[in-house]
C-alpha positions as CSV (number, residue, x, y, z in Angstrom):
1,X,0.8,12.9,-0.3
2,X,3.4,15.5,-1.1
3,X,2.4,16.6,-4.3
4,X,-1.1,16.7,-3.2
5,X,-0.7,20.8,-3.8
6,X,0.2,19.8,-7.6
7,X,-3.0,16.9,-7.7
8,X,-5.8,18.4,-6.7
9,X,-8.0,15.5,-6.6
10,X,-5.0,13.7,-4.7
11,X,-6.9,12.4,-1.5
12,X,-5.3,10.3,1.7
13,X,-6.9,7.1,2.5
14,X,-5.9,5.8,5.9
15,X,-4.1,2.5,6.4
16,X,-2.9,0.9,9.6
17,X,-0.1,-1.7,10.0
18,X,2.2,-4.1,12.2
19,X,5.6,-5.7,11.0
20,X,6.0,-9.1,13.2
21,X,8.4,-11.5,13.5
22,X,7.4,-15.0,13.4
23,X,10.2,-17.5,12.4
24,X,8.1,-20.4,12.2
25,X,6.2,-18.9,9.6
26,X,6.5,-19.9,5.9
27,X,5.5,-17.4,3.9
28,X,7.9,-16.7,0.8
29,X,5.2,-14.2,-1.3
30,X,2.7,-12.2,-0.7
31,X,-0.9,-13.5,0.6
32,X,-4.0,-11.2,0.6
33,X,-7.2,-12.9,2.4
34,X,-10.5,-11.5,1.3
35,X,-12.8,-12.2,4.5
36,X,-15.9,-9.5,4.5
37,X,-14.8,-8.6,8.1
38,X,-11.1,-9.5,8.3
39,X,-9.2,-8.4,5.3
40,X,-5.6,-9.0,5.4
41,X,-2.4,-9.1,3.6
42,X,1.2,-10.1,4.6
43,X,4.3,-9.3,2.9
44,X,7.1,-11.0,3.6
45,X,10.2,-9.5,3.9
46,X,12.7,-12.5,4.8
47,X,14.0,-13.7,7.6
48,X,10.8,-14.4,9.6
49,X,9.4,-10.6,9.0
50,X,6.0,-10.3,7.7
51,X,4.3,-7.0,7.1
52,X,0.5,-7.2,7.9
53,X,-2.0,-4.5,6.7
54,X,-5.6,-4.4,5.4
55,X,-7.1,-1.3,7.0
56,X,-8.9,1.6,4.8
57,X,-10.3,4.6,6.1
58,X,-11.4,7.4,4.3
59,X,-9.6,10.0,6.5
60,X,-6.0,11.7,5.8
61,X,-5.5,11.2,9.7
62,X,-2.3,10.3,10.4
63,X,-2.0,9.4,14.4
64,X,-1.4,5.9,15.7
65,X,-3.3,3.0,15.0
66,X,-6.5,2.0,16.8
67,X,-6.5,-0.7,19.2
68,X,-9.4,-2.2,16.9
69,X,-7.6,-2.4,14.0
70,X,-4.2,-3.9,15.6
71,X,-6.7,-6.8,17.3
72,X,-8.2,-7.3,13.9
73,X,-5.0,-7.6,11.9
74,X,-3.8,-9.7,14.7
75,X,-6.9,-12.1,14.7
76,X,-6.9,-12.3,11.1
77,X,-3.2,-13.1,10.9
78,X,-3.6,-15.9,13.6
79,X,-6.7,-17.2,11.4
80,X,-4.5,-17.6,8.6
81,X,-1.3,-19.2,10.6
82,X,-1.5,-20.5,14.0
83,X,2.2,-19.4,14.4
84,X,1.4,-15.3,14.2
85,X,0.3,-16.0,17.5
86,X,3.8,-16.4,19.0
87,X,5.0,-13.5,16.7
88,X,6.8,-10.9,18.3
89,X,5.2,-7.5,17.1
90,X,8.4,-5.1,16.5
91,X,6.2,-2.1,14.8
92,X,2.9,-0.5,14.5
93,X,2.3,2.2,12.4
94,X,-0.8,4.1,10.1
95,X,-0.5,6.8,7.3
96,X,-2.1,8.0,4.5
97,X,-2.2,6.0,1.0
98,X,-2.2,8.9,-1.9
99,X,-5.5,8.1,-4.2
100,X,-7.1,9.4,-7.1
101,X,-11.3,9.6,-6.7
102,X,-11.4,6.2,-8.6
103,X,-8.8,4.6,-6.6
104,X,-6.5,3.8,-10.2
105,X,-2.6,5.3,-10.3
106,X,-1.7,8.1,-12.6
107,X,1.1,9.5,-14.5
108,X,0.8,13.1,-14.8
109,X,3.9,15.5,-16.5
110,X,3.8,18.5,-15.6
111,X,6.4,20.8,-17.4
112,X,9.9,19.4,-16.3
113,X,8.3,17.2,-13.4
114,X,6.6,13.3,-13.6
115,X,4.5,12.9,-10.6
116,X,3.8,9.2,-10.6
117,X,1.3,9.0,-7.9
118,X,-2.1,7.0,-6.4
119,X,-0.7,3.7,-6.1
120,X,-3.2,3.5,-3.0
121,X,-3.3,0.3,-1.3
122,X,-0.8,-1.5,-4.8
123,X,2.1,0.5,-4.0
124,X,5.1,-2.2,-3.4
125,X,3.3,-4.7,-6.1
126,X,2.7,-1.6,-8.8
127,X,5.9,0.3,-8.1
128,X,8.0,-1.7,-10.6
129,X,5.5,-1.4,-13.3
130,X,5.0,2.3,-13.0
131,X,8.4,3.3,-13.1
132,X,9.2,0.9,-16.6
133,X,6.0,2.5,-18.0
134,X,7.9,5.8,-17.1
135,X,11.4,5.0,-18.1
136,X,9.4,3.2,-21.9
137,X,8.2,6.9,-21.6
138,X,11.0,9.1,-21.7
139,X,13.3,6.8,-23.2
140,X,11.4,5.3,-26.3
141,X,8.2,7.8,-26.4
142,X,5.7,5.2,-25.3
143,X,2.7,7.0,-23.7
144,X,1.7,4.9,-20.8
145,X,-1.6,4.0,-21.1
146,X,-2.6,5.2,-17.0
147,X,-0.8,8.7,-18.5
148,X,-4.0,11.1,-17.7
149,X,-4.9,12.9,-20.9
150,X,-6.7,15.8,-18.9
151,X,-3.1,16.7,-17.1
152,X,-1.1,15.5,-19.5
């Protein structure tokens, strides 16, 4: 959301999230569960932590978490494994996701600067990807293809 004064059309979409520990669960990569009423993903991140998320609220707010939305994370991780319900819940945060209008990243350059920005709710899976496309970019002249033309 920092370079929102350089990306006009650079909005905040509002996620909330808890990191748990729960040793008895299994999980080795990342699970999303599309329920209509209790989205959810979990990333694991070894050694019995699991990030849990699924929230999106059109708002830039960036105060705490609602009660709601801890209660349905927590439900919706309990539906999936049993064990979340012994978890031991060591963080709960919310922020703001940067996003374009259409919710798909962008590569902008902008004289000497590469904003690489709108990764919205894909950020740790597209991360990796964005930066090669980057690196293909300066390195071997390969325009990505999510390079936006109108900003070039």
């Amino acid at each position: 959301m920092a370079a929102r004064d350089a990306l006009s059309d650079l909005r905040g979409v509002r996620g909330e999230m808890l990191v748990l520990r729960a040793p008895e669960v299994a999980i080795t990569r990342p699970v999303r569960l599309l329920h209509p009423r209790h989205p959810l993903y979990v990333v694991p991140r070894g050694d019995g932590l699991y990030m849990l998320g699924a929230t999106q609220i059109e708002s830039e707010g960036r105060g705490p978490p609602s009660a709601r939305a801890v209660l349905e994370l927590l439900s919706a991780a309990y539906a999936l494994h049993p064990a979340f319900g012994e978890a031991e819940v060591l963080e709960i945060g919310a922020d703001a996701r940067p996003a374009f209008p259409d919710n798909l990243p962008r590569i902008r350059r902008r004289g000497e600067t590469i904003h690489v920005n709108g990764l919205f709710r894909h950020g740790f899976l597209l991360a990796p990807a964005m930066a090669r496309m980057v690196a293909d970019w300066l390195c071997d002249g390969i325009r990505p293809e999510v390079c936006d033309e109108d900003h070039g």
